[in-house]
N, C-alpha and C positions, 0 to 999 in steps of 0.2 A: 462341655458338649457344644458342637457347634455341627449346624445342617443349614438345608440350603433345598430348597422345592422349586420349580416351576416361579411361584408367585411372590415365595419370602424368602427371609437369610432370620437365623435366631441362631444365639450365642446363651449358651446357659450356663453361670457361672456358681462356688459355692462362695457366701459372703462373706466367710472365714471360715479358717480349718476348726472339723469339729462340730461347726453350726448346721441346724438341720433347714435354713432356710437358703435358697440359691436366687438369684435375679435375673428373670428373665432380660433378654433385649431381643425384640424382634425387629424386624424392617422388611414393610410391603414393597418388593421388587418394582411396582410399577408407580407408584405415585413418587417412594422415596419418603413415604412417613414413618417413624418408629415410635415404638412402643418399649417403653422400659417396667417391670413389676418386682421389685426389691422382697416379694414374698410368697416366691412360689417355691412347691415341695415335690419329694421325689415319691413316688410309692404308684403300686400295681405297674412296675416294668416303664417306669415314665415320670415325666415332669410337668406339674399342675399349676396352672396359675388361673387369678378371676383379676379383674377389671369390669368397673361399671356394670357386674351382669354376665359378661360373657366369660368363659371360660375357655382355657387355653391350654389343651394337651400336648405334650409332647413326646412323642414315644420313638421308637427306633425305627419304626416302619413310615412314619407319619407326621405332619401336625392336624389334629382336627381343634374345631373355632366355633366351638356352641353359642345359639343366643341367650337370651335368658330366659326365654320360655325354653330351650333344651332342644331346641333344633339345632341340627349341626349346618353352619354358617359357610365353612368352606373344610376341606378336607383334602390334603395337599401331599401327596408321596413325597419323599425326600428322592433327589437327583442325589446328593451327597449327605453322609451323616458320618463324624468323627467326634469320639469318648476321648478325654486325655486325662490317665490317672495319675 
């Protein structure tokens, strides 16, 4: 899966065929930082990842970027979103 918002670019990959784990790569469009998480899951229409706390949806309409007290952090439409099966 691979999308693309206003703010970010995320690549979501599975880590082998068969494995029910995929790893995120994200990258903030403006600073040029990335975030990689070798343990996020697929389930409710989307792809979940945590780090430090925060949590990291990713859904076909969206990314939303919860803190860890469960406020949503940023919440980003996708300009582009492509599945490749």
């Amino acid at each position: 899966m691979k999308a693309e918002s206003a703010k970010s670019k995320v690549l979501i990959c599975q880590n082998e065929p068969g494995s029910i784990d995929y790893t995120y790569m994200g990258e903030a469009k403006t600073t040029g930082q990335t975030l990689v998480i070798p343990t996020a899951r697929y389930a409710s229409s989307g792809y979940h990842a945590a780090n430090n706390g925060y949590q990291y949806h990713v859904r076909p309409d969206a990314l939303e970027i919860d803190a860890p007290d469960g406020s949503v952090v940023s919440y980003e439409p996708w300009t582009s979103y492509d599945t490749y099966e």
